[in-house]
Every structure is written in C-alpha cells, then in structure tokens.
N, C-alpha and C positions, 0 to 999 in steps of 0.2 A: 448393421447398426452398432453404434460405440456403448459400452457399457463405461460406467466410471466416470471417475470425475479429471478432467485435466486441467492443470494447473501451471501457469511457468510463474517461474522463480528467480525473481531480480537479486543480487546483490550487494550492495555499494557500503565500500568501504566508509566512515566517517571516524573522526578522530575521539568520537566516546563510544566506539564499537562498531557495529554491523549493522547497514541496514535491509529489512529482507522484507522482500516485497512479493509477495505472491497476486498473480492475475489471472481474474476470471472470465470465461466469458468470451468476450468479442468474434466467437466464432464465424459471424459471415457481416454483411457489410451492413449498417444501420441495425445493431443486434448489441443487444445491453451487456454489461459487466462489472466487476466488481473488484475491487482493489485492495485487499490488505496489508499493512502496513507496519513492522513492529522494528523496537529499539529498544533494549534495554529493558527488557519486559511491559513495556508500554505499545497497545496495540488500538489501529485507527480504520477503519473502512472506508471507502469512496466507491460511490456508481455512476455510472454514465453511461452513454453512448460512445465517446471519442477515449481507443485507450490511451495516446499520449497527454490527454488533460486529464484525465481522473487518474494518470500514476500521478502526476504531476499535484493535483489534488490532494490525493494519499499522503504525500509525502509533505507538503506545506501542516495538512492536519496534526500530522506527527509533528513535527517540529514545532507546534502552537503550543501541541499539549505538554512535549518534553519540556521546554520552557516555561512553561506555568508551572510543573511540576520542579523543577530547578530553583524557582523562583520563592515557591514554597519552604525549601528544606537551608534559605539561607538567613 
C-alpha cells in the first residue's frame, strides 16, 4: 500500500508568467480527481471524472478569473 499524496505537475508557459497545474486523483479508470490551477497568485480548482476535461476546466476557470481580476485594476 502507497502512503502520500501523488501529484503531477503541468507547466505551461504563458506570456504573463507560469502556469502550473497540479493533478489529482484519476488513479484507475472511472475514478474522480482534482485540478489545481494557479497564475500569478491567483488559484482555481476543478473535479471531475475525465482528466483531459477538468485540466481543460481548470485552466478556462483561471483565465475567467484572471480576467476579471485584469479587468478590475484598469
């Protein structure tokens, strides 16, 4: 049995920094997980079942919020 927590670690560059995407979860097939999401110190969560749609998820969340957050300081 695994003790700990495992985690992988997305990285994708974008042109106002880093984005870094940590995933949880999906360990066997029909098996839930979790998606976080952060840029610039703004951080976003997603869960689901499918991990290509809840990174995919994750990362629209981020970009709504950075945008409103953008949106605000102009």
């Amino acid at each position: 049995m695994k003790k700990g927590l495992t985690l992988n670690i997305l990285r994708i560059p974008v042109t106002s920094g880093v984005i870094t995407v940590y995933i949880e979860g999906f360990n066997e097939e029909n098996s839930k997980g979790t998606v976080y999401a952060e840029l610039n110190k703004e951080h976003v969560a997603a869960t689901g079942f499918n991990k290509k749609k809840t990174i995919v998820r994750a990362i629209a969340k981020l970009h709504h919020k950075n945008t409103i957050h953008q949106d605000h300081h102009q």
